[in-house]
C-alpha positions in Angstrom: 0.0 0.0 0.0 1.3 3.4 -1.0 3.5 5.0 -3.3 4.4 2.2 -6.0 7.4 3.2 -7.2 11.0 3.3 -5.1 9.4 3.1 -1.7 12.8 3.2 0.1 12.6 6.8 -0.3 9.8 7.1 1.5 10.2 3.4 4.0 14.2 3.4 4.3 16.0 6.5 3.7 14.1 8.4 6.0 14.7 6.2 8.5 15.9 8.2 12.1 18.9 7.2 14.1 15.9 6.7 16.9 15.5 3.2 17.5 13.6 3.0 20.7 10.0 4.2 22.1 12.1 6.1 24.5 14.3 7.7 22.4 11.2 8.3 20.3 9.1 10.2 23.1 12.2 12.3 23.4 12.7 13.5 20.1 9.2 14.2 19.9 9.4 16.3 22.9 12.8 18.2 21.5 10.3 19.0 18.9 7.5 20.3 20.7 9.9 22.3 23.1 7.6 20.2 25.7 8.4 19.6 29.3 9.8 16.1 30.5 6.3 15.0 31.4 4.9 15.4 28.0 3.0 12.2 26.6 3.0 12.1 22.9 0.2 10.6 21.2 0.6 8.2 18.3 -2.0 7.1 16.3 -2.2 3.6 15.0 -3.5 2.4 11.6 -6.0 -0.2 13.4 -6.1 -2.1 10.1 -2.1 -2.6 10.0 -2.6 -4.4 13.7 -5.8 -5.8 13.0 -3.9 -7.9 10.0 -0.7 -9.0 11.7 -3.2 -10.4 14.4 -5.0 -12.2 11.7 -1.9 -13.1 9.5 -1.0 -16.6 9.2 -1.4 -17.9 13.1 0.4 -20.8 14.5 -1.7 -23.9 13.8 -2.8 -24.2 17.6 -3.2 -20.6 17.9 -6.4 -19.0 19.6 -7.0 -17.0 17.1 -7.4 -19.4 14.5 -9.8 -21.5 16.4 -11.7 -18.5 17.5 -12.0 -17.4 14.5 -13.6 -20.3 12.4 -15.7 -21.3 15.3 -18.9 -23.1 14.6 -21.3 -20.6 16.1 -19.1 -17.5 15.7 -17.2 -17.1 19.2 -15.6 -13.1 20.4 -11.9 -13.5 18.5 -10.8 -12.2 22.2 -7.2 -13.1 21.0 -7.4 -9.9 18.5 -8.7 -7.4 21.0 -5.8 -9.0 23.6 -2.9 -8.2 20.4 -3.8 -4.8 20.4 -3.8 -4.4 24.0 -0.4 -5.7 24.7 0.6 -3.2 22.2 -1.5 -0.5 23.5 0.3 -1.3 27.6 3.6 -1.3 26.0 3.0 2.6 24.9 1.3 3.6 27.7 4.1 2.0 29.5 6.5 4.3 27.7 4.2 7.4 28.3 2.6 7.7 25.1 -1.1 8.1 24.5 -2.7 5.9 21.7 -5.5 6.7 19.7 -7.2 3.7 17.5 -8.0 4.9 13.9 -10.0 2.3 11.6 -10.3 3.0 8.1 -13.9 3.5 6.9 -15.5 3.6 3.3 -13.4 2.6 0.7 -13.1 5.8 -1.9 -14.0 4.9 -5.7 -10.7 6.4 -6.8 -9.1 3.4 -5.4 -11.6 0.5 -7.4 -8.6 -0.5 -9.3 -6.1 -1.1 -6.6 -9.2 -3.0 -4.6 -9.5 -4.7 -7.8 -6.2 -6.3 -7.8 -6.1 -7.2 -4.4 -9.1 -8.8 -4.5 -7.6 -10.9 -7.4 -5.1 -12.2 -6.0 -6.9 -14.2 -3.4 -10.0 -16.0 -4.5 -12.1 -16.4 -1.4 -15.3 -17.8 -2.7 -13.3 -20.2 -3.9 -11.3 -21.4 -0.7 -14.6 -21.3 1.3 -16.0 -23.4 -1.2 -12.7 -25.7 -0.7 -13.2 -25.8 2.3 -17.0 -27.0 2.6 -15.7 -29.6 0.4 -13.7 -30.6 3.0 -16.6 -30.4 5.6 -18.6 -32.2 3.9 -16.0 -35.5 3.2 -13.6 -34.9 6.3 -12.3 -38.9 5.9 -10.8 -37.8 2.3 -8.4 -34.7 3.9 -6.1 -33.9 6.3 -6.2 -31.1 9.5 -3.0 -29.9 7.6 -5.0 -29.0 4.0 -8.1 -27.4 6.6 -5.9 -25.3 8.4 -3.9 -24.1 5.4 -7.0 -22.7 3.7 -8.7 -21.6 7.4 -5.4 -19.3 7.5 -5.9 -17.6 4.2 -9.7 -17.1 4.8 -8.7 -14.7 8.2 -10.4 -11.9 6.8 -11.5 -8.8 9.5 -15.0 -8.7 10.5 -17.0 -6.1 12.4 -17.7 -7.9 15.3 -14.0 -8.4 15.9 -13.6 -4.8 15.7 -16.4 -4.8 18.4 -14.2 -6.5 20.5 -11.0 -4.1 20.0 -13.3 -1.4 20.9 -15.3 -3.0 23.2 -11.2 -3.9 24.9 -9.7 0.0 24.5 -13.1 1.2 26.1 -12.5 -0.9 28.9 -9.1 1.0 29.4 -7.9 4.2 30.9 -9.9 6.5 29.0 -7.1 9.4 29.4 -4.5 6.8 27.3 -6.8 5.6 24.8 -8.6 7.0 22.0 -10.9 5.9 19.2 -11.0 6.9 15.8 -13.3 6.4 12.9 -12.6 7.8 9.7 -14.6 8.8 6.8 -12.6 6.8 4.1 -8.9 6.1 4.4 -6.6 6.1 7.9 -4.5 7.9 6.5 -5.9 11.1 5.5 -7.7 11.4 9.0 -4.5 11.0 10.6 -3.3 13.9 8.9 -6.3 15.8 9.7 -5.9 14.9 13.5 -2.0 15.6 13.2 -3.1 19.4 11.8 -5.2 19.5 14.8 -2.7 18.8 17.1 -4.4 16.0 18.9 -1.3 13.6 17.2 2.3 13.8 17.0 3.3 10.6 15.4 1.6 7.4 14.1 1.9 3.5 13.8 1.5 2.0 10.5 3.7 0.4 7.2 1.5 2.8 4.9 4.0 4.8 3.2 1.3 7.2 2.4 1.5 9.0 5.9 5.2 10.2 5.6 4.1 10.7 1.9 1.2 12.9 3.2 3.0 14.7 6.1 3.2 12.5 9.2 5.6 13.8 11.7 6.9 10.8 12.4 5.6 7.4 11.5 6.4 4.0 13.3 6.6 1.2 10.4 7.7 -1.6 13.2 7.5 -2.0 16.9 9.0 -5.0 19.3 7.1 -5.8 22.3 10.0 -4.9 23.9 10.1 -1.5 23.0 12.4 -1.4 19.4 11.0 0.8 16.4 12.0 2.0 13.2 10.3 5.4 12.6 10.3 7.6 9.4 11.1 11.4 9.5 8.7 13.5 7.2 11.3 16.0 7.9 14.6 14.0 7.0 12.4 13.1 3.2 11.9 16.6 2.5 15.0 18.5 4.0 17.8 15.7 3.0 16.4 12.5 1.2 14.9 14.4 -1.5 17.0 17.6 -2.2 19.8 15.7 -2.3 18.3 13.1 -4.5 17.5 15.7 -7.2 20.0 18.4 -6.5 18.4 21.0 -4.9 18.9 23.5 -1.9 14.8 23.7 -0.9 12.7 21.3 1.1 11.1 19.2 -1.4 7.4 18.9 0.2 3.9 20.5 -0.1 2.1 20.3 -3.8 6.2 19.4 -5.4 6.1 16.1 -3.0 2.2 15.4 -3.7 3.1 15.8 -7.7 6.1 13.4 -6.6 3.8 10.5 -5.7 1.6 10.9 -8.3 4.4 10.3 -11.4 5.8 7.5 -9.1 2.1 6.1 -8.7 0.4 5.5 -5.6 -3.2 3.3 -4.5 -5.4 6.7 -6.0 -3.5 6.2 -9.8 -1.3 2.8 -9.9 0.7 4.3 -12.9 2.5 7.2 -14.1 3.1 8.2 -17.6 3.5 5.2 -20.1 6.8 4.4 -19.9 7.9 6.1 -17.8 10.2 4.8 -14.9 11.9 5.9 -11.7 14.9 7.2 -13.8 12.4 9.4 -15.8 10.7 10.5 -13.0 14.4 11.6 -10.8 15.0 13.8 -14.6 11.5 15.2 -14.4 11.8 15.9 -10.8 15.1 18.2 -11.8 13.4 20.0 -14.5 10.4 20.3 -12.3 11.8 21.8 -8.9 13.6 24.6 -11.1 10.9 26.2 -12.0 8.8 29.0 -11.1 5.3 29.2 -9.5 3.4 29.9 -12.3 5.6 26.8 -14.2 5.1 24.2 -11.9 1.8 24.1 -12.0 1.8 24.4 -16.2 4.1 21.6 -15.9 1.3 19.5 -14.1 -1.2 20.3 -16.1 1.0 19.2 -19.1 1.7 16.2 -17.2 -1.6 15.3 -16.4 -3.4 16.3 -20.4 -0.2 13.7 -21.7 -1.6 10.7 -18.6 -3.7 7.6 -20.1 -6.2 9.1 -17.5 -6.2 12.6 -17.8 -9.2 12.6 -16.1 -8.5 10.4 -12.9 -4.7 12.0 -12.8 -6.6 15.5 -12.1 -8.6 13.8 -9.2 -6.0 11.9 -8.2 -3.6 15.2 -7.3 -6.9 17.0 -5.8 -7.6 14.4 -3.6 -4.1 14.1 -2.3 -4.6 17.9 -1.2 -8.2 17.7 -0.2 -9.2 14.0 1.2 -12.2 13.5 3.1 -11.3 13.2 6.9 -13.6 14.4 10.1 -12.6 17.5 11.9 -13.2 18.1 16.0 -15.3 20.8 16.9 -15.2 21.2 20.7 -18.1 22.1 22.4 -16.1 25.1 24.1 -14.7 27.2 21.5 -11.8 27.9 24.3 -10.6 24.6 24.4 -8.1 22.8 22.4 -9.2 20.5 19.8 -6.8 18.1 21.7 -8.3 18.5 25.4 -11.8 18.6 23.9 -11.1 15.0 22.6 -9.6 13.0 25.0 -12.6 14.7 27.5 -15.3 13.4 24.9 -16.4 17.6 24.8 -16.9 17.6 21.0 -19.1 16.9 17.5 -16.9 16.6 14.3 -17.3 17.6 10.8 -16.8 16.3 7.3 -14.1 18.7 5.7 -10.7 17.5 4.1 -7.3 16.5 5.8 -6.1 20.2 5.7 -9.5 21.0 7.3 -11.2 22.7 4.2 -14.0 21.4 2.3 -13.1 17.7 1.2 -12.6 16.8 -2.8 -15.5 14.3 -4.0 -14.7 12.0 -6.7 -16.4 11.8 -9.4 -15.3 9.6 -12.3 -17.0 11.9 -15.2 -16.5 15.0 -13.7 -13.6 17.0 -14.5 -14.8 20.2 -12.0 -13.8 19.6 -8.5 -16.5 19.0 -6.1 -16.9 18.9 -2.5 -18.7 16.7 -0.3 -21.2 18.0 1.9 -21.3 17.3 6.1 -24.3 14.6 4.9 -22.5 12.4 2.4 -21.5 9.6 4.4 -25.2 9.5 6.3 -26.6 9.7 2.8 -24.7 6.4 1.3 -26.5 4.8 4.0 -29.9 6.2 4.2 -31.4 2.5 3.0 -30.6 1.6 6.6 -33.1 1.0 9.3 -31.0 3.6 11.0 -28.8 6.5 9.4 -25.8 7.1 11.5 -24.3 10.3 12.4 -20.9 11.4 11.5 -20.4 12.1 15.3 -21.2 8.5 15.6 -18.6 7.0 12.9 -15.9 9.2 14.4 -16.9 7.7 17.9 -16.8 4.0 16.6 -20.4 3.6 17.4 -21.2 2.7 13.7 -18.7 1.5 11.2 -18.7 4.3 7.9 -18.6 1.7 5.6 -21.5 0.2 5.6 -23.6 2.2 8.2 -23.9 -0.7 11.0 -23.3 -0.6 14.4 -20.5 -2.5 15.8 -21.9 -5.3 17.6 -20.7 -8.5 19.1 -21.0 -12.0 18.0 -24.7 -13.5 19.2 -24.6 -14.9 22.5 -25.0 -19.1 23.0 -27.5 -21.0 25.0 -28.2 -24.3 26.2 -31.1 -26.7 25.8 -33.1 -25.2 28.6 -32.5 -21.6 27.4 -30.0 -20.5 30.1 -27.3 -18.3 28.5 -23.8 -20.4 28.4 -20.3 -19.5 27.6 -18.7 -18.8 24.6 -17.6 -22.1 22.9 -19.5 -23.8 25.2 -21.2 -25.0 21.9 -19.8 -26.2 18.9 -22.0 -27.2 15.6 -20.2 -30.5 14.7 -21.8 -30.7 11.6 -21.1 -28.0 10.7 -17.4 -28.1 11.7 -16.4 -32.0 11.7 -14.7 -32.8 15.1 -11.9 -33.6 13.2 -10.8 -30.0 12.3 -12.0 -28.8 15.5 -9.1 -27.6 17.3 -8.1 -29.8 21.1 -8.6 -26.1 22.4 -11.6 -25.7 21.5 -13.0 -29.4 22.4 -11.4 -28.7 25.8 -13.3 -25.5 26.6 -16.4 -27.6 25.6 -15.9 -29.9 27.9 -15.3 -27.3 30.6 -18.3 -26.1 30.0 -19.7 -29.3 30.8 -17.7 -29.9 33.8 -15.7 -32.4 32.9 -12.0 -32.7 34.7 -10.1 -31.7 31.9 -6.4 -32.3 33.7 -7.4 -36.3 33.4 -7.4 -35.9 29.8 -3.5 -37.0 28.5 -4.0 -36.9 24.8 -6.0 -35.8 21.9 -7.7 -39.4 21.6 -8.9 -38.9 25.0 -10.3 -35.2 24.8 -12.2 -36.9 21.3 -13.4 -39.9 22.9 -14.7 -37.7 26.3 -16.3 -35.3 23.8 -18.2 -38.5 22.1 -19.1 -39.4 25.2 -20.8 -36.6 26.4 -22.4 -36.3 23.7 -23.6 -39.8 23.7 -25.5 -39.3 27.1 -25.9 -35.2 25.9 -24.4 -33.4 28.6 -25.7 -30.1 28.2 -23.2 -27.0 29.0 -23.7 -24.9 31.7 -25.0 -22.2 32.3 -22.8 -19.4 32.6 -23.6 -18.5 36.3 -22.6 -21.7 37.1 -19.1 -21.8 35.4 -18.2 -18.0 36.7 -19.2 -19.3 40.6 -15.6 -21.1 40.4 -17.1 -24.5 41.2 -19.5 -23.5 43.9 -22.5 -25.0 42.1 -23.4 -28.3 40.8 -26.0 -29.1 38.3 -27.9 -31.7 37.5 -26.4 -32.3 34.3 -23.1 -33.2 36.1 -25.0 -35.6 38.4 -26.3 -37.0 35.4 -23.2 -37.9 34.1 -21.8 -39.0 36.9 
């Protein structure tokens, strides 16, 4: 995701000598001319963590049997990835606000496009029935190889992630939802001063002005962080030979001849080489130049059209703005106190660019567009809600958790204290997951040596259907006994 073209201008070059969280929360404060006891805040991508949790998980792994649980279970193993992330910044005094990407902008179809090509997932879930419906004729191995590709997000394990960061100090922890992509509201938040840095492997963010941005953290505390300031003040100047920062509209135009998510391509035929001589030409001119120079550049693009919107959006995305509710506060108090409403405007805080794919006259999008993509809802959002993660901008739903599970006699039970077996063969259910089953039976799990065993106890209980307990029950730490477990005995 980003800029296309030579990346390591934007990902390696610009890389600071700073290599800790420590050294990082200095810096920042050198910067801000801050006091000692100044907590930075630094913004994370949600999607960037939200992936890593996801991305290929040991075959044992929580996650992975959480996740293809047979009736849907809370993926609590997400929510607890972000928070061991979120501890270790509060533990090294910075504040963290969650932002989640929201609608997906039509300027980007053809980058969804080839991502979507490149993994077939009707296919692997239909693969994977297959295999559900003959499990003598496969392996665990073959299921659990295409389980691992399907780990897609969902909303209800965003729920959780919330539901997890509401749950924490308030003061440490905010939440962010954007109107389209991360990375244009976390410019809009940086101009706002409620952020100084930001977590993600975007290369957009430096691209688009980010302070500082993180591209990898350690658990124990190690990053490498890009300097917006070391691309335009040394990377880039000395790269094309001039004295002046390189940033502003000449770094936008940059990123669009190198290509980037909003227009994948440059000129035809055009390389990096052509672009570096272009660059040259380009910096050395005068105001009035420049911008003849783009507008040559973009009447000479296979899309003229979508090469115009393409350098508008970069300077006018959509992205929500905080309006606190006393004009004397900071937009930074009045969001971490919840004192606020928001307003659609554009990362620099103007009116936003709209897209539209015929249209060669800029438009803007007015403070309703969001609420009015989802007026066929039972209920419209507000934008005040989206920003608050109350409803999710992309499709105009609430986040909400998984349904909750019940026993035979209607008493609410535990989460994968059921599992549909014919659904999901015991087979390919994971020994974790049988094991919580039979916990929720109250079966004495430490008896249980092997696999075989946990199976055969599972058969057996189901044999003389031991019903799971109800939840009151299993959270009285053993003080109650039921008349299921006399049964059984």
């Amino acid at each position: 995701m980003g800029v296309k073209s030579d990346q390591q201008w934007f990902t390696q070059l610009c890389l600071l000598d700073k290599t800790t969280l420590k050294e990082l929360r200095l810096e920042i404060i050198r910067t801000l001319n801050e006091d000692k006891s100044y907590r930075p805040v630094i913004a994370v991508d949600a999607s960037v963590w939200l992936r890593r949790a996801l991305k290929n998980p040991r075959d044992d792994s929580n996650v992975l049997s959480q996740y293809h649980a047979k009736p849907p279970v809370p993926v609590t193993a997400v929510a607890d990835y972000f928070m061991a992330r979120i501890r270790l910044l509060n533990r090294y005094m910075f504040r963290v606000v969650l932002v989640f990407d929201g609608q997906r902008h039509p300027l980007k179809d053809d980058e969804y496009d080839i991502r979507k090509s490149q993994v077939d997932l009707e296919s692997l879930k239909q693969q994977l029935q297959q295999m559900f419906d003959d499990p003598d004729s496969y392996g665990i191995s073959s299921v659990l190889a295409i389980q691992k590709q399907l780990m897609i997000p969902r909303q209800d394990i965003l729920h959780e992630v919330i539901c997890a960061a509401k749950k924490h100090k308030t003061d440490v922890v905010g939440l962010v939802g954007s109107p389209y992509e991360t990375d244009t509201q976390v410019v809009a938040l940086q101009k706002q001063g409620i952020i100084d840095a930001a977590i993600t492997t975007d290369s957009d963010f430096t691209a688009l002005g980010v302070k500082y941005v993180v591209s990898e953290m350690t658990l124990e505390g190690k990053v490498n962080v890009r300097s917006y300031q070391k691309l335009t003040t040394q990377v880039l100047p000395n790269l094309f030979g001039v004295e002046e920062a390189v940033d502003g509209r000449d770094l936008r135009f940059l990123v669009q001849m190198l290509g980037n998510d909003n227009l994948p391509r440059g000129l035809a035929g055009s390389g990096v080489v052509d672009v570096i001589a272009r660059m040259k030409v380009y910096l050395r001119l005068g105001e009035q130049q420049k911008q003849q120079y783009i507008n040559d550049y973009i009447n000479n693009h296979d899309t003229p059209v979508k090469c115009r919107h393409s350098i508008n959006y970069w300077e006018h995305a959509p992205a929500y703005k905080v309006i606190p509710n006393n004009p004397d506060e900071s937009a930074k108090s009045a969001f971490f106190s919840g004192e606020y409403t928001v307003k659609l405007c554009s990362m620099t805080l103007d009116e936003a660019y709209q897209y539209n794919p015929a249209d060669e006259i800029i438009g803007f999008v007015p403070e309703n567009y969001l609420r009015n993509n989802h007026e066929t809802q039972p209920y419209t959002p507000t934008d005040d809600e989206f920003f608050r993660c109350i409803s999710w901008s992309r499709n105009g739903l609430p986040f909400e958790p998984v349904p909750d599970q019940y026993n035979s006699s209607g008493d609410t039970v535990l989460h994968e204290a059921n599992i549909d077996f014919d659904k999901h063969p015991m087979k390919f259910v994971m020994s974790r997951a049988l094991v919580k089953w039979l916990e929720c039976r109250g079966v004495p799990i430490p008896s249980l040596d092997s696999r075989e065993q946990i199976v055969d106890m599972v058969k057996l209980c189901l044999k003389y259907k031991i019903d799971s307990l109800p939840s009151y029950v299993m959270r009285s730490g053993g003080g109650c006994v039921t008349f299921s477990i006399m049964k059984f005995a």
